[in-house]
C-alpha positions as CSV (number, residue, x, y, z in Angstrom):
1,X,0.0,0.0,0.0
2,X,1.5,3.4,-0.8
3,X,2.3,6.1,1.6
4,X,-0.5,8.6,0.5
5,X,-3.0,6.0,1.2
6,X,-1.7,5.1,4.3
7,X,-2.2,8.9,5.2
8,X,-5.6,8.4,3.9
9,X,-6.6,5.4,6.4
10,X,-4.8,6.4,9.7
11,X,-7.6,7.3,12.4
12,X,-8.3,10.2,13.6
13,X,-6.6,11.4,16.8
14,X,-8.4,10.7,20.3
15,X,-7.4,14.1,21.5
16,X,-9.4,16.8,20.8
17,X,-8.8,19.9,18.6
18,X,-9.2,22.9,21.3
19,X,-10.8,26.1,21.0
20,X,-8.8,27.8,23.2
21,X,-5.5,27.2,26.0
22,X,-8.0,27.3,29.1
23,X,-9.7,24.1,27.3
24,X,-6.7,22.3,26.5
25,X,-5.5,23.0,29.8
26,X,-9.0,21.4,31.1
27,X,-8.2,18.6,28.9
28,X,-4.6,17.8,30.1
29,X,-5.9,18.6,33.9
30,X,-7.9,15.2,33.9
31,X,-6.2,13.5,30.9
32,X,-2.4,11.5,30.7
33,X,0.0,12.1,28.0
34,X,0.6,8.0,28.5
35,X,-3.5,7.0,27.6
36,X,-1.8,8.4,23.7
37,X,1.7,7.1,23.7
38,X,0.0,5.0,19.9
39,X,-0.3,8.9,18.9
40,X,3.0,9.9,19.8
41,X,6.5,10.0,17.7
42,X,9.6,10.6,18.8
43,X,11.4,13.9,17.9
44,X,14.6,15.6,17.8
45,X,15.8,18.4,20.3
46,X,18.4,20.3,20.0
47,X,19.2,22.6,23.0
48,X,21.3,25.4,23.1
49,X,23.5,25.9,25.6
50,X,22.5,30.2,27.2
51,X,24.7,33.1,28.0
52,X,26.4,32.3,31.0
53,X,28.2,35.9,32.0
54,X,27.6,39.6,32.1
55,X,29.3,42.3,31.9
56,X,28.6,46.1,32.8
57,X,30.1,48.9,30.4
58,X,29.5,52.2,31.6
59,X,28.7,54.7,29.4
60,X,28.6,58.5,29.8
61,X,25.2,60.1,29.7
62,X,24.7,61.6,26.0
63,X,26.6,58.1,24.6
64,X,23.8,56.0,26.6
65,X,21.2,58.3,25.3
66,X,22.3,57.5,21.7
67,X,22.6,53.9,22.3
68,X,18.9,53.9,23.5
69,X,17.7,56.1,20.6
70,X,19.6,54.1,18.0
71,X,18.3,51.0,19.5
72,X,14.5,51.9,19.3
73,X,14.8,53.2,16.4
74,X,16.1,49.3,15.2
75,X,13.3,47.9,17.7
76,X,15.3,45.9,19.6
77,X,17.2,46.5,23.5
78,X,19.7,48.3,24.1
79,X,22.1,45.3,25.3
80,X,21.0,43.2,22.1
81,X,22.3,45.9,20.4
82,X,25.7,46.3,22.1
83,X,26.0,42.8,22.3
84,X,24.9,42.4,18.2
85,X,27.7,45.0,17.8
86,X,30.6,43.5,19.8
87,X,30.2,40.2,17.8
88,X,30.0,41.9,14.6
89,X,33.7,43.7,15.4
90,X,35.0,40.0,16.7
91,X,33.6,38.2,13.8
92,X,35.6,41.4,11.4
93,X,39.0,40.6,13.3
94,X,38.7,37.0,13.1
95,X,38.6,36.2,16.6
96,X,35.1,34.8,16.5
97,X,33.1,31.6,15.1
98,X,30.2,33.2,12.9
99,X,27.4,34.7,15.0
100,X,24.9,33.3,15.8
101,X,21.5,34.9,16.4
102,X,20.1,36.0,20.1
C-alpha cells in the first residue's frame, strides 16, 4: 500500500482539537500524556547551551542616550544591540566563530 493511502486510512486522533489554551488546559488537567503514547513519535531536540556571563560597560550620559535612541529606532534593546555590535567587530578581526543569532 503506498504512503499517501496510508495517510488516507490512519484514524483520527483521540485528542481533541481545542478552541482555546484554558480548554486544552482542562483537557490535560484530567487526561495523561501515557493513555496516547499509539499517537506519539519521537522527535529531535536540540538545545542550546544560554549566556552564562555579564558584563557592565559604563557609558557616559549623552553616549547612553544614543545607544537607547539608536536601539528603538532598530526595535530591539539596548544590550541586544551592544551585544549584536561587539560580535560583529570579533567576527571582522577574526577572533570569532560566525554569530549566531540571540
Amino acid at each position: 500500500m503506498s504512503q499517501d493511502k496510508q495517510e488516507v486510512i490512519r484514524k483520527k486522533s483521540r485528542i481533541p482539537d481545542f478552541k482555546s489554551y484554558a480548554e486544552e488546559a482542562e483537557f490535560w488537567d484530567t487526561h495523561d500524556i501515557t493513555e496516547f503514547e499509539d499517537e506519539t513519535h519521537p522527535v529531535d531536540v536540540r538545545f542550546v547551551k544560554p549566556c552564562s556571563e555579564s558584563v557592565q560597560v559604563l557609558f557616559d550620559p549623552d553616549t547612553n542616550r544614543k545607544l537607547e535612541q539608536f536601539a528603538m529606532a532598530v526595535g530591539i534593546d539596548k544590550s541586544v544591540l551592544i551585544h549584536n555590535w561587539i560580535m560583529e567587530r570579533l567576527k571582522e578581526q577574526g577572533n570569532m566563530p560566525p554569530r549566531t543569532a540571540l
